[in-house]
C-alpha positions, -999 to +999 in steps of 0.1 A: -282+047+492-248+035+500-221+017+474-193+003+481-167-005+453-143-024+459-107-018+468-104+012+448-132+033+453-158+040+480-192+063+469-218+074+486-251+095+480-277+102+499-312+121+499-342+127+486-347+114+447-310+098+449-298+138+450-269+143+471-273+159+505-245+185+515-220+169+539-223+136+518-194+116+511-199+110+473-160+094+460-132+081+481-102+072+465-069+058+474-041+074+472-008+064+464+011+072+496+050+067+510+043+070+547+041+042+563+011+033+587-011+064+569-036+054+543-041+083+521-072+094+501-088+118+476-121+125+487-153+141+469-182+153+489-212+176+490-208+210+500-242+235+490-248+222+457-213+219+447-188+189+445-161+201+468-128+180+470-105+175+495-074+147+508-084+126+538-049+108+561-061+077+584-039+062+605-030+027+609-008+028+634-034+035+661-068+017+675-101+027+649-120+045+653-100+076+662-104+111+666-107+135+636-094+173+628-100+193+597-071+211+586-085+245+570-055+259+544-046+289+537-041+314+508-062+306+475-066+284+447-035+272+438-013+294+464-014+274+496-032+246+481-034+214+511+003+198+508+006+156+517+035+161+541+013+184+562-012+164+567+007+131+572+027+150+602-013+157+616-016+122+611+008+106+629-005+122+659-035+095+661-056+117+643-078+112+608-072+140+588-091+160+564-081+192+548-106+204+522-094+221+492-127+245+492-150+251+464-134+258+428-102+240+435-082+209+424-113+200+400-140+211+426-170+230+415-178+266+427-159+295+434-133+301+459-144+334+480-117+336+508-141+329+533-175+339+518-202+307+509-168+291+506-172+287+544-200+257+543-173+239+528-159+233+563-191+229+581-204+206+555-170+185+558-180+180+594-212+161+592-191+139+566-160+134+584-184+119+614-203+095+590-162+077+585-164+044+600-128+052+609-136+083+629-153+085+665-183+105+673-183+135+688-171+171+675-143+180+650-116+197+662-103+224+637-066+240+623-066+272+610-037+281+593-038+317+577-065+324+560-077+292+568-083+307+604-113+323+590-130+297+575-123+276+609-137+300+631-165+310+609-172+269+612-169+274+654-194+301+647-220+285+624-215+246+632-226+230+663-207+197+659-171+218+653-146+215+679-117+235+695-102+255+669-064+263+663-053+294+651-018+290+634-004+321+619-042+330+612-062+362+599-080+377+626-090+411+612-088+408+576-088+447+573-055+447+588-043+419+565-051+447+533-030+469+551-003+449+560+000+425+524+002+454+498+004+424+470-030+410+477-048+441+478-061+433+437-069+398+447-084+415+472-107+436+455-115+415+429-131+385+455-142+401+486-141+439+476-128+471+486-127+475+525-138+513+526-169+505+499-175+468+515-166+467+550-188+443+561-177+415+543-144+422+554-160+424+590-177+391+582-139+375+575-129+393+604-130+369+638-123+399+661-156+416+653-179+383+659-160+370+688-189+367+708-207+339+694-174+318+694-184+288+716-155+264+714-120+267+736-093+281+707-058+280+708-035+310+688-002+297+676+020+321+658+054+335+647+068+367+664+091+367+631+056+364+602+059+387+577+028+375+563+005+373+588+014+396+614+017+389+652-003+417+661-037+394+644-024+369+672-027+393+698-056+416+687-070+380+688-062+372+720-076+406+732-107+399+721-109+363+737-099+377+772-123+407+770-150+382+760-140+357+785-134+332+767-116+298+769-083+306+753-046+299+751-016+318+729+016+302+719+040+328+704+070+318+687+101+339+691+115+347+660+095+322+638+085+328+601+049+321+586+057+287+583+074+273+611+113+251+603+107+210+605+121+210+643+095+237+656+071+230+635+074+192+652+073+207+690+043+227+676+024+202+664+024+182+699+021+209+716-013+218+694-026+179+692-017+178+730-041+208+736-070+189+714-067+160+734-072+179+768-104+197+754-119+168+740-112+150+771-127+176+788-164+172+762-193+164+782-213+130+765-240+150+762-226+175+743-207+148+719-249+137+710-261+173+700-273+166+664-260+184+636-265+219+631-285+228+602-275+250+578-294+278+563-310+278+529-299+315+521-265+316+534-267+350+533-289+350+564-263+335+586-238+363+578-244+383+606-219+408+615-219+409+657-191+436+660-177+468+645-144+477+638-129+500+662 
């Protein structure tokens, strides 16, 4: 079933008995937004049995529909949380942006587990991001920043219908991360465990180990000058993607901070939506058709660890 209110709200639901399926758009709402030629929105959807939440930037400036990207963020809960002015920059790029807030955040239901069930909130954003009537078919392209590098490649892993991934300033071996951030090590603990008495579910947040079954061309973007992600991730990365033979590219920085100052930021941002168009240019139409991936029942089925830590 399908409502449409008007003006200042768009719902939708969907499934069997009028419940919800996961990757349903269930509330849309407008946004009060100062850049011009972007209509901005706050957007409810399905993710698992949760209400997950989540801003959504469409351009106005450009012919609809037009391609899509989900910007993953980084940190957790309310450090890192999705900030307007990022996703306005994506969006003046011709893009319709969406940047989930994951579970447990900004009024969503759930918990946030830095890359735990917390993934399907990306892979369930996909499936409604491509039923926007201002969006073309065809995969999502995905950002990682930081720790959102995790949940986007964990999305290239699990999700048919994601994209080419960018990994900006992004965890690639979250072991190293509890190393290298002595000030996270509690939050640490506390959501995904201790890394000597639960390494696997750090080897599950941990791209490097599972690189494998990454599918999608991915681009590393990072800061030879990050403090908080270091640029050894980038390249560790990288290693793995040549030794795999993947599809790859790496864009370091010199001297540049975890978040990147407004004139390189700029030049890294075209460089970035540049390297999305080429690749999905380059998608065959037959691959732009494959139906949706479906998603386990017991997510804990699909968290299949296809490396060890060296």
């Amino acid at each position: 079933m399908d409502i449409t209110m008007p003006d200042e709200q768009q719902t939708a639901a969907g499934g069997c008995g009028g419940v919800p399926e996961a990757g349903a758009l269930l509330e849309k709402v407008p946004l009060r937004c100062q850049a011009k030629g972007i209509l901005l929105y706050l957007v409810t959807y399905t993710s698992e049995s949760f209400k997950v939440k989540g801003y959504l930037a469409v351009p106005q400036d450009v012919p609809l529909p037009a391609p899509a990207v989900i910007y993953c963020r980084g940190g957790i809960r309310k450090v890192g949380m999705v900030r307007k002015r990022r996703l306005l920059a994506m969006a003046r790029r011709g893009f319709v942006v969406f940047a989930p807030f994951y579970r447990g955040n900004e009024g969503g239901e759930g918990r946030d587990e830095f890359g735990g069930d917390d993934r399907y909130d990306v892979c369930h954003a996909i499936p409604m991001v491509q039923s926007l009537p201002e969006v073309q078919p065809g995969p999502v392209p995905l950002i990682g920043f930081s720790r959102g590098a995790i949940m986007a490649m964990l999305a290239a892993r699990e999700c048919e219908q994601a994209g080419p991934v960018v990994i900006w300033g992004g965890v690639s071996d979250l072991f190293d991360t509890y190393e290298e951030r002595v000030d996270m090590r509690r939050m640490l603990k506390r959501v995904v465990g201790h890394p000597r008495k639960q390494p696997e579910a750090y080897e599950r947040r941990s791209p490097v180990y599972w690189i494998d079954a990454i599918r999608v061309p991915v681009m590393i973007v990072h800061g030879t000058g990050d403090t908080q992600v270091s640029v050894e991730q980038a390249r560790k990365l990288g290693q793995a993607l040549e030794a795999a033979g993947k599809d790859y590219t790496m864009e370091l920085y010199d001297q540049l901070p975890h978040r990147f100052p407004k004139e390189a930021d700029e030049r890294a941002l075209d460089a970035i939506f540049a390297w999305i168009r080429d690749k999905l240019d380059r998608v065959p139409a037959e691959l732009s058709a494959v139906p949706l991936a479906k998603l386990p029942e017991n997510s804990q089925d699909h968290s299949v660890i296809l490396g060890k830590r060296r």
